[in-house]
FIPA-198943 format. One record per residue: residue number from 1; residue in one letter; x negated, z, y of N, C-alpha, C in turn. Coordinates in nm, 4 decimals. Each point is the difference from the previous one (the first is absolute). Layout:
<nodes>
NODE:NUM:A:X:Z:Y:X:Z:Y:X:Z:Y
...
</nodes>
This chain:
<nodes>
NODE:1:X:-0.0839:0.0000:-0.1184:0.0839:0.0000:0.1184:-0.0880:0.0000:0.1242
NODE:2:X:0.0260:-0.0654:0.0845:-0.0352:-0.0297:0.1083:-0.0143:0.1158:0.1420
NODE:3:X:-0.0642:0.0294:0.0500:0.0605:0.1075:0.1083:0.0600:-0.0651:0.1016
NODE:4:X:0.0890:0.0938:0.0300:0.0863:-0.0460:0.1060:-0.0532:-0.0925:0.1370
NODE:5:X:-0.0973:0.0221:0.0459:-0.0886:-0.0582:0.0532:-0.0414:-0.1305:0.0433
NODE:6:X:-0.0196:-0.0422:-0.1365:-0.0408:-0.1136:-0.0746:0.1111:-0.1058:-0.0472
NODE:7:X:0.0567:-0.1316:0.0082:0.0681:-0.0697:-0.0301:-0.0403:-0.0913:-0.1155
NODE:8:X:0.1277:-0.0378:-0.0681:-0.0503:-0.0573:-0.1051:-0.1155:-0.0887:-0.0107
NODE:9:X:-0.0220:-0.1172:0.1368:-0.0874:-0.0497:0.0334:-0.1275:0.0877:-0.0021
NODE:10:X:0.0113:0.0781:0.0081:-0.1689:0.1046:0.0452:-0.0219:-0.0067:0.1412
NODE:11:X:0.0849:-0.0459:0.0716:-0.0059:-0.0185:0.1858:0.0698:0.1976:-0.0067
NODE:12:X:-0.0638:0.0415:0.1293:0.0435:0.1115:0.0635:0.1343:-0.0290:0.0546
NODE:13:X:0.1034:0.1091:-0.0426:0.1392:-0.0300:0.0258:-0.0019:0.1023:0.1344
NODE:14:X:0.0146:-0.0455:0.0934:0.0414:0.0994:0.1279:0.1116:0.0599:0.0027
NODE:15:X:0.1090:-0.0660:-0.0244:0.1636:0.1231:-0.0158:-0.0563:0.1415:-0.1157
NODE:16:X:-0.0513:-0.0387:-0.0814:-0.0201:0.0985:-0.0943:-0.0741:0.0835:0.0451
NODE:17:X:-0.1294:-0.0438:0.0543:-0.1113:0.0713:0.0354:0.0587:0.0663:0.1479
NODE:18:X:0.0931:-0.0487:0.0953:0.0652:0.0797:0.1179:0.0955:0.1169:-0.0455
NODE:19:X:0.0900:-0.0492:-0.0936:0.1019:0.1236:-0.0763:-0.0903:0.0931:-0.0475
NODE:20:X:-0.1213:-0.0160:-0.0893:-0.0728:0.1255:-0.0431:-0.0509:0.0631:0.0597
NODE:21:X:-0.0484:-0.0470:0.1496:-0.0547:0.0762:0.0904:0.0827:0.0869:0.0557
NODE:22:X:0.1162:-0.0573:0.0583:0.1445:0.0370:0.1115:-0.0025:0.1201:-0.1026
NODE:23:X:0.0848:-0.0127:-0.1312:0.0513:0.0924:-0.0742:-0.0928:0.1432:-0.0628
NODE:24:X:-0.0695:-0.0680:0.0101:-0.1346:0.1098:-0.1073:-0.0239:0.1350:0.0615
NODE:25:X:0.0105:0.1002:-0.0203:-0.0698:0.0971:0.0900:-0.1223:0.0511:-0.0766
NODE:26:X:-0.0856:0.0682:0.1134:-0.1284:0.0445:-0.0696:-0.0128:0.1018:-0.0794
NODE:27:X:-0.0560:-0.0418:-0.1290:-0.0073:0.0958:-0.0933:-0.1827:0.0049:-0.0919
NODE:28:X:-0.0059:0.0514:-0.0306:-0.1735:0.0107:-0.0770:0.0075:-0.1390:-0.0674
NODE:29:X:-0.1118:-0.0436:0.0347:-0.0255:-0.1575:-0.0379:0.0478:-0.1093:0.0276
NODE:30:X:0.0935:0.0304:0.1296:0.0510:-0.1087:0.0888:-0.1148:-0.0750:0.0852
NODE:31:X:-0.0314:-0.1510:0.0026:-0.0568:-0.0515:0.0799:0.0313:-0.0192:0.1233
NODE:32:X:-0.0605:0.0654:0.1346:0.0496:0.0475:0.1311:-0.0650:-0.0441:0.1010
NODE:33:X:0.0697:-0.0749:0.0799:-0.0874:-0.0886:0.1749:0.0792:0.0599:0.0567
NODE:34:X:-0.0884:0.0490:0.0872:0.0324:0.1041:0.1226:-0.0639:0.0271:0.1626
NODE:35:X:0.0235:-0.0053:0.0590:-0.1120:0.0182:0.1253:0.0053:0.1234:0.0019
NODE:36:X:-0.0525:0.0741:0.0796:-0.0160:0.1974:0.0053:-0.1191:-0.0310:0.1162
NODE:37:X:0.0576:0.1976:0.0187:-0.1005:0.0394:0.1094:-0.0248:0.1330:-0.0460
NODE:38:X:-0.1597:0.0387:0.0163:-0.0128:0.1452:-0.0014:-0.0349:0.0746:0.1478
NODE:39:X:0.0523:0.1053:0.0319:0.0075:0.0457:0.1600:-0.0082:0.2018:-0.0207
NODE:40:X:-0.1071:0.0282:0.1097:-0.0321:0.1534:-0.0084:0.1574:0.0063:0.0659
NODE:41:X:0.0699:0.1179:0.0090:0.1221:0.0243:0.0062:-0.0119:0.0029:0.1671
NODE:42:X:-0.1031:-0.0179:0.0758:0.0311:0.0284:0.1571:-0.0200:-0.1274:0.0385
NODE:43:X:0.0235:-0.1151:-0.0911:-0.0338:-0.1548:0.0556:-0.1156:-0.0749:-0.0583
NODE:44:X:-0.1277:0.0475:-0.0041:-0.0978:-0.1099:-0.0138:0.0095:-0.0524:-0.1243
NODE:45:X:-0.0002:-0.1298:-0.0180:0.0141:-0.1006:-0.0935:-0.1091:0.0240:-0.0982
NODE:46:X:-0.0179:-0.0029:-0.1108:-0.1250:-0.0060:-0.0931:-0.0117:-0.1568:-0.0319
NODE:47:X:0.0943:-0.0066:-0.1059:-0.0151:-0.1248:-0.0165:0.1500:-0.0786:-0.0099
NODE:48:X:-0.0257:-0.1210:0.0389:0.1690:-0.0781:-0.0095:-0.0241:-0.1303:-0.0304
NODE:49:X:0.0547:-0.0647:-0.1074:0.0518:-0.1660:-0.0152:0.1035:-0.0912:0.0815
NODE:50:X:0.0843:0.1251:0.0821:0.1424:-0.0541:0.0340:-0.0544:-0.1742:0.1085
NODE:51:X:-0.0981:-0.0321:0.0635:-0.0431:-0.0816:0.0185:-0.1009:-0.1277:-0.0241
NODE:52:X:0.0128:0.0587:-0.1824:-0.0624:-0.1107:-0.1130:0.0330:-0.0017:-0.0595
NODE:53:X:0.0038:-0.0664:-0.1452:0.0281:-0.0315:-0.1414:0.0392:0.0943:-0.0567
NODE:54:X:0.1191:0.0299:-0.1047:0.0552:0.1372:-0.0187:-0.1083:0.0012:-0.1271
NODE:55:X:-0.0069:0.0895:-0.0504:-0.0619:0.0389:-0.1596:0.1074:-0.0152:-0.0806
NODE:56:X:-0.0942:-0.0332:-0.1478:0.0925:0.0471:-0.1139:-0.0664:0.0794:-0.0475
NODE:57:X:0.0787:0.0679:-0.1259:-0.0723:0.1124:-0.1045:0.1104:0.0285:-0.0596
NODE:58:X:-0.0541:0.0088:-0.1199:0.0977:0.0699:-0.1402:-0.0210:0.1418:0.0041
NODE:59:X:0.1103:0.0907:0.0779:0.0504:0.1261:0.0123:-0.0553:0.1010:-0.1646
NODE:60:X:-0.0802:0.0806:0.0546:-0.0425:0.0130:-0.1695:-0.1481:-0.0121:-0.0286
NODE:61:X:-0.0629:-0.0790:0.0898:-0.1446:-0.0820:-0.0954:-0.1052:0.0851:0.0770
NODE:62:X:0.0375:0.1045:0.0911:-0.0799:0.0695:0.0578:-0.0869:-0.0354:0.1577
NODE:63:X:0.0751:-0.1402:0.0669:-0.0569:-0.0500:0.0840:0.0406:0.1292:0.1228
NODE:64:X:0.1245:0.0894:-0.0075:0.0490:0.0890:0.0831:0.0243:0.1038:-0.0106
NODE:65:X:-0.0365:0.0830:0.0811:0.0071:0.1072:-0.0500:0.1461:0.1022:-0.0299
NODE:66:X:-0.0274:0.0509:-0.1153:0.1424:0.0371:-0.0289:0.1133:0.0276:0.0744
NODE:67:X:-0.0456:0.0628:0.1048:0.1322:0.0594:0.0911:0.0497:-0.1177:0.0491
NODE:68:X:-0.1062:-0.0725:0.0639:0.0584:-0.1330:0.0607:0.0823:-0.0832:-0.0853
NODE:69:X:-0.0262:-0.0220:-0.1161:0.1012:-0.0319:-0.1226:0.1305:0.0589:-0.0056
NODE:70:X:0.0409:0.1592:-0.0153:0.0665:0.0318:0.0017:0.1622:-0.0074:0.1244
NODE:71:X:-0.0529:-0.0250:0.1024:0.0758:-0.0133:0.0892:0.0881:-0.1676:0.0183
NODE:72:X:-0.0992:-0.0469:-0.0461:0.0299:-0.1517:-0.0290:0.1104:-0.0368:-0.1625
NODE:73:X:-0.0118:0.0508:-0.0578:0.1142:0.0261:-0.0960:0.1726:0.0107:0.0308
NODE:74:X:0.0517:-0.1532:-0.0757:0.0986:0.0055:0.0741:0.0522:-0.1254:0.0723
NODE:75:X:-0.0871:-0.0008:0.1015:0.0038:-0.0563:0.1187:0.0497:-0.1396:-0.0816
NODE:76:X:0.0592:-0.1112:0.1258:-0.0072:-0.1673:-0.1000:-0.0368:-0.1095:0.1574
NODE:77:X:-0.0646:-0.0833:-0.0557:-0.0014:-0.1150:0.1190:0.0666:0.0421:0.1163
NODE:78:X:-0.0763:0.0206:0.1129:0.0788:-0.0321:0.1071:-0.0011:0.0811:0.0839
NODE:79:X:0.0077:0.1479:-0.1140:0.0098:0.1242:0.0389:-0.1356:0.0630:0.0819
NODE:80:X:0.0135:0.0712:0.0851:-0.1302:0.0606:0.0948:0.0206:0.1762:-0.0479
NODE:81:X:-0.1284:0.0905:0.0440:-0.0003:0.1259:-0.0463:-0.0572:0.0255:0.1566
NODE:82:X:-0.0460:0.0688:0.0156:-0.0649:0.1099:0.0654:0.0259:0.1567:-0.0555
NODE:83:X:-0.1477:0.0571:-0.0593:0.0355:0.1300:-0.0734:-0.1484:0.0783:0.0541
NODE:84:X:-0.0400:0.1585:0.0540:-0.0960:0.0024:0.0133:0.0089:0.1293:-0.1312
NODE:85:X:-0.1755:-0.0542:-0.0211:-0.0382:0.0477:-0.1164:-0.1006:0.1548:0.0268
NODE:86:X:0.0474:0.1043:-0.0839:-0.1087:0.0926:0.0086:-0.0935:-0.0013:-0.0237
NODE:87:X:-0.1121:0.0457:0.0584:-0.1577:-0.0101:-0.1009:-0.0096:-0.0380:-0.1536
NODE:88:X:0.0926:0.1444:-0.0573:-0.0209:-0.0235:-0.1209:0.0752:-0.1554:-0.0685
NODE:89:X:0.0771:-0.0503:0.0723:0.0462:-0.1337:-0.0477:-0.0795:-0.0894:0.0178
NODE:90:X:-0.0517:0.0076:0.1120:-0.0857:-0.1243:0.0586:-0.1224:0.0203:-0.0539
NODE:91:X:-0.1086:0.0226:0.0938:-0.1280:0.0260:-0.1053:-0.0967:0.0920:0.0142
NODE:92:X:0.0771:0.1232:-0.0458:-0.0329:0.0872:-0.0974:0.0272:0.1139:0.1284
NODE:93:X:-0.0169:0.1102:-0.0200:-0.0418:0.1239:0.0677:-0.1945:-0.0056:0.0161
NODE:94:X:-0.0421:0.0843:0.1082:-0.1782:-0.0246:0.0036:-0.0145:0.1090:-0.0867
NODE:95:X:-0.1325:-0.0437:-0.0960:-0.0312:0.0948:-0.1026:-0.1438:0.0377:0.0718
NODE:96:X:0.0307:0.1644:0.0343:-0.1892:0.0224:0.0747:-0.0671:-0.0445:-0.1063
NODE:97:X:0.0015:-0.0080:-0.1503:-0.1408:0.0016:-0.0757:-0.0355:-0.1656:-0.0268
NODE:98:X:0.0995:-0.0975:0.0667:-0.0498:-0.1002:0.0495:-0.1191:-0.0030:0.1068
NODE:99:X:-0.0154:0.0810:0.0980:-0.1422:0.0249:0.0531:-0.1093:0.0557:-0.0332
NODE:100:X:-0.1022:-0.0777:0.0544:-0.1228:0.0165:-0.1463:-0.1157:0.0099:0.1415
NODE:101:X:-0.1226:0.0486:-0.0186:-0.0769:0.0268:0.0813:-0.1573:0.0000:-0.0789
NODE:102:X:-0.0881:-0.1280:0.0481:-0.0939:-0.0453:-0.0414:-0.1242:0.0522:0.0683
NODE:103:X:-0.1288:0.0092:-0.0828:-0.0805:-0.0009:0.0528:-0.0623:-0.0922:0.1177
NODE:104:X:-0.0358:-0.0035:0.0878:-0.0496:-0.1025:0.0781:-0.0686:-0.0681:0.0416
NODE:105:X:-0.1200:0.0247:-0.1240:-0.0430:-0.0866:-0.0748:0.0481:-0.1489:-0.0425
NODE:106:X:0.1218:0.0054:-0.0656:0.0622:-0.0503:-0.0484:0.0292:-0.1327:0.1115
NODE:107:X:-0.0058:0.0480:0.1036:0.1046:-0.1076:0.1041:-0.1617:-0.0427:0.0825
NODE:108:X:-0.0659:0.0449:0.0463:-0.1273:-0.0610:0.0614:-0.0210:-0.1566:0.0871
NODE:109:X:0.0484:-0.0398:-0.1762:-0.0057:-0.1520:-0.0040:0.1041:-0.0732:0.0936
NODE:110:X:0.0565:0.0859:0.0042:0.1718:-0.0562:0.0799:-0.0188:0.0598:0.1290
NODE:111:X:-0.0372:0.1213:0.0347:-0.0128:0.0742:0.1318:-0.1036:-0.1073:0.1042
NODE:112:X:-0.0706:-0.0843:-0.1265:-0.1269:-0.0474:0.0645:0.0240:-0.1887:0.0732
NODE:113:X:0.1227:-0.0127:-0.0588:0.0406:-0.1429:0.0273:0.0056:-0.0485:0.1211
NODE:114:X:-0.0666:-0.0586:0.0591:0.0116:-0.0386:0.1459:0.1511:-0.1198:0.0631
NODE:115:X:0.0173:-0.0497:-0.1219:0.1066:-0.0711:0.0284:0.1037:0.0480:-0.0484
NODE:116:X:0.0509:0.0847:-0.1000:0.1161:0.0157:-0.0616:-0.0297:0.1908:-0.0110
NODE:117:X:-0.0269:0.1101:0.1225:-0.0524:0.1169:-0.0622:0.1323:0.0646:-0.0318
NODE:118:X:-0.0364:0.1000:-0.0971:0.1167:0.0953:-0.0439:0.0513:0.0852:0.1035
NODE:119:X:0.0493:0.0866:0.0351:0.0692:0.0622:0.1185:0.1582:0.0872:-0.0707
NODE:120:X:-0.0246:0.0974:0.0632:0.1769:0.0593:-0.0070:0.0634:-0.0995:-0.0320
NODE:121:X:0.1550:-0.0793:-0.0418:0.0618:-0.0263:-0.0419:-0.0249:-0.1784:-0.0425
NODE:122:X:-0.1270:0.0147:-0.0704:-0.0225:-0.1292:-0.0679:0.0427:0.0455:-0.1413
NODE:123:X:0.0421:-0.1180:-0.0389:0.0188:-0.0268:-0.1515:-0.0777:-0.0259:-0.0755
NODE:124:X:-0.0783:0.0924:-0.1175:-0.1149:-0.0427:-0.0705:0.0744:-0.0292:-0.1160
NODE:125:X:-0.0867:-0.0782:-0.0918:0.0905:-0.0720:-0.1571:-0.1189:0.0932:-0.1232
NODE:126:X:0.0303:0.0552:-0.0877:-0.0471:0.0478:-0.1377:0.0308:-0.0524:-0.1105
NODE:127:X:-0.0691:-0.0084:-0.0954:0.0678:0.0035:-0.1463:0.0305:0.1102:-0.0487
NODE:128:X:0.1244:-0.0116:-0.0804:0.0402:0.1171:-0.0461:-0.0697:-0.0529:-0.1657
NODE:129:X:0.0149:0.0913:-0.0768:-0.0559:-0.0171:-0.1952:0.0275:-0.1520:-0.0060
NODE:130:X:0.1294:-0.0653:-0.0087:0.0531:-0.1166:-0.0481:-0.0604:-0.1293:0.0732
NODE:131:X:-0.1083:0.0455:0.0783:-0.0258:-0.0825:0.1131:0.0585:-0.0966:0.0889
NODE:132:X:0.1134:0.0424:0.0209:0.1412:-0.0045:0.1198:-0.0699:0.0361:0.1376
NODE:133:X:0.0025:-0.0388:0.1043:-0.0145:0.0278:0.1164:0.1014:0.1336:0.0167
NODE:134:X:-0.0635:0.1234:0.1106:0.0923:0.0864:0.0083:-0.0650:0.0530:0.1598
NODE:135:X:0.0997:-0.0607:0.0768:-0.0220:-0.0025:0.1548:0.0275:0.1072:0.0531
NODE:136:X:-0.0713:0.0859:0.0959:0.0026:0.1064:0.0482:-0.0077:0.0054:0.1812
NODE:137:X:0.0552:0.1016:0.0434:0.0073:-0.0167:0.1367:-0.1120:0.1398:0.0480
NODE:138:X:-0.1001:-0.0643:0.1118:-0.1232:0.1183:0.0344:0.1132:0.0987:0.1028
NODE:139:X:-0.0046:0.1255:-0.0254:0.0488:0.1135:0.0729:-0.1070:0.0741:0.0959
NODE:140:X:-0.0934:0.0019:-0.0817:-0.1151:0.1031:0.0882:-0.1578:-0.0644:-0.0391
NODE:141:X:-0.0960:0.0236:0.0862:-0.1316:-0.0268:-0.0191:-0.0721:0.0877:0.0433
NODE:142:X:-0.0472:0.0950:-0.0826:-0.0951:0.1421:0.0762:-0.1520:-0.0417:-0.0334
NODE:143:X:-0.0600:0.1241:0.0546:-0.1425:0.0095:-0.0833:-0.0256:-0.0326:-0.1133
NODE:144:X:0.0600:0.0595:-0.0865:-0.0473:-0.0464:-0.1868:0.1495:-0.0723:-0.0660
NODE:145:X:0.0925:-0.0400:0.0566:0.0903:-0.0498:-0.0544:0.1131:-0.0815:0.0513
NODE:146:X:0.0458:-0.0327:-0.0714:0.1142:-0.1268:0.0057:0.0714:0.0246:-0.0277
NODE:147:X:0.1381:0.0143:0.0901:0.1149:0.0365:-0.0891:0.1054:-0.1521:-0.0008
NODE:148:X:0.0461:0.0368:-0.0976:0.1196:-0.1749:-0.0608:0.1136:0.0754:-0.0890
NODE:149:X:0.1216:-0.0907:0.0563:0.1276:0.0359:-0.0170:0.0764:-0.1385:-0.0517
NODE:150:X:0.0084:0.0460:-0.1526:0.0443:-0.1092:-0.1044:0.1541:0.0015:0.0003
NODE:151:X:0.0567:0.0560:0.0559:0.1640:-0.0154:0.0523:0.0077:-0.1355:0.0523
NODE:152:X:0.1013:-0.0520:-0.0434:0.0973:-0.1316:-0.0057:-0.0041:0.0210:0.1849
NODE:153:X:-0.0284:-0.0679:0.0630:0.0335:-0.0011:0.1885:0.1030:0.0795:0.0478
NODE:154:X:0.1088:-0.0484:-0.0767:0.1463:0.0255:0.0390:0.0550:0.1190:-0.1089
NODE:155:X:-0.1039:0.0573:-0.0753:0.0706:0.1533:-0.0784:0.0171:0.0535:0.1023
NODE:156:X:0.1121:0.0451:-0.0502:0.0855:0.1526:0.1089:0.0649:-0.0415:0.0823
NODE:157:X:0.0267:-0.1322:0.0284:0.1119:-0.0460:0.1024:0.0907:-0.0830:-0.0380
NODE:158:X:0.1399:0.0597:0.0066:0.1291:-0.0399:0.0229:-0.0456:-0.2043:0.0254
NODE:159:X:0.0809:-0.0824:-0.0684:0.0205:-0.1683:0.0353:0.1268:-0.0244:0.0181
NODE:160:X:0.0108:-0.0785:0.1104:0.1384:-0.0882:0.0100:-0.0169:-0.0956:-0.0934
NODE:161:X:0.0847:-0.0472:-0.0726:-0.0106:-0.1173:-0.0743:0.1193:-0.0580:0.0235
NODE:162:X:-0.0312:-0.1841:0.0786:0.1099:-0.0342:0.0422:0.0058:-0.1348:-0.1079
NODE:163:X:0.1226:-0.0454:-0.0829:-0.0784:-0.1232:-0.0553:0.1680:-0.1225:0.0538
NODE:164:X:0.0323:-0.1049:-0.0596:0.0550:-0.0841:0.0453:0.0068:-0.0637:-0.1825
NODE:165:X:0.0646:0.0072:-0.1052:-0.0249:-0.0566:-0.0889:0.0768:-0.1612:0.0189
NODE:166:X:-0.1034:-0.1170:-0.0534:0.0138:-0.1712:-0.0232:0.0659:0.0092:-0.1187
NODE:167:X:-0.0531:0.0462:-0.1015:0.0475:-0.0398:-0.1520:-0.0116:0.0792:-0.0664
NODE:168:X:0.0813:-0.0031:-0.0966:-0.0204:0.1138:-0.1670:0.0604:-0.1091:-0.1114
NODE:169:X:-0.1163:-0.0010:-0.0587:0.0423:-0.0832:-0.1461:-0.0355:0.1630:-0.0854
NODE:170:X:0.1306:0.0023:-0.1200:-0.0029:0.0688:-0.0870:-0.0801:-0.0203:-0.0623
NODE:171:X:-0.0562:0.1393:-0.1107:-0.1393:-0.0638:-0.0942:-0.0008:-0.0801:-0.0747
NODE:172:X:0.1023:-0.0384:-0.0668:-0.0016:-0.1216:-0.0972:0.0195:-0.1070:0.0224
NODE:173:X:-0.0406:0.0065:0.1178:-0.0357:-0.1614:0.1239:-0.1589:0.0221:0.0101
NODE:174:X:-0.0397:-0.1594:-0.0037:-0.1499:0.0005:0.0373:-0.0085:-0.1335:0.0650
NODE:175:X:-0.0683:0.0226:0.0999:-0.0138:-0.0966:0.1447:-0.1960:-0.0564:-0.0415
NODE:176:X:0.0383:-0.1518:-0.0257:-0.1434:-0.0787:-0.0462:-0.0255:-0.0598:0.1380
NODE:177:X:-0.1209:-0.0395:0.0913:0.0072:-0.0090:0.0904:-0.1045:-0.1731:-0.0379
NODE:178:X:0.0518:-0.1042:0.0379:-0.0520:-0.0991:0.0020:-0.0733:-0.0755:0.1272
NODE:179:X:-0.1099:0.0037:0.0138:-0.0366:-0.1208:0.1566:-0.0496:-0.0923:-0.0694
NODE:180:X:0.0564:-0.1187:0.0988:-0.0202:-0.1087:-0.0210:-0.0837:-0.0365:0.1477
NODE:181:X:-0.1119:-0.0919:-0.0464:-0.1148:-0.0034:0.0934:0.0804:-0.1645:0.0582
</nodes>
């Protein structure tokens, strides 16, 4: 059987593929285009699409973070949210033992950069075991040490999350994307 989608021809059927969107609401493993905005609750914008290309993502696959998932549940084409999120929804509460304090030694090399030097609130990059980059923000620079704060930017603060949903194909829809040059 064919998905709805798809016409007997194998051409993309648009009535089908518009009804599944219109009708569908979002549920875990729904494929989802959306524009959104993330905003500190007194206004400043973090980040926003509403004036580019919406995203997709399969609700589920871990591209978002849960809370932001959760609020979006539901929703169908068309539909807009605005919900602000608590720390703990958004991302995360600040964990102090995320701050770590290095010898300074350690940083020398970076203190010493004439073009790019380290300073209070530069971002230095580490490996963690898995050899993953694990980016840290400089807090303090004393005599013998360095202090760095591995908290997410935005732990501990409340997000507006505004989104505008384009589409929801249910999961047992799958969208093949063809260009033709």
């Amino acid at each position: 059987m064919l998905p709805a989608t798809v016409n007997s021809g194998g051409l993309l059927d648009r009535n089908a593929y518009e009804m599944a969107s219109i009708n569908s609401p979002i549920v875990t493993g729904a494929q989802i285009t959306l524009h959104f905005s993330l905003a500190l609750p007194g206004g400043d914008t973090i980040d926003s699409n509403f004036d580019k290309k919406p995203v997709s993502f399969r609700l589920g696959d871990g591209q978002m973070l849960p809370g932001f998932e959760q609020v979006l549940l539901g929703l169908r084409a068309g539909e807009e949210l605005e919900a602000t999120l608590d720390a703990k929804e958004a991302f995360g509460e600040r964990n102090p033992r995320n701050e770590q304090v290095f010898p300074l030694e350690k940083f020398e090399h970076l203190l010493k950069d004439d073009l790019v030097p380290t300073q209070v609130g530069s971002v230095v990059s580490f490996k963690d075991p898995g050899g993953f980059d694990l980016p840290g923000v400089v807090k303090a620079i004393g005599e013998s040490s360095v202090s760095v704060d591995f908290n997410h930017p935005l732990a501990g603060k409340a997000i507006l999350f505004t989104a505008r949903i384009v589409s929801v194909l249910p999961p047992e829809e799958q969208v093949v994307e063809v260009k033709l040059s």
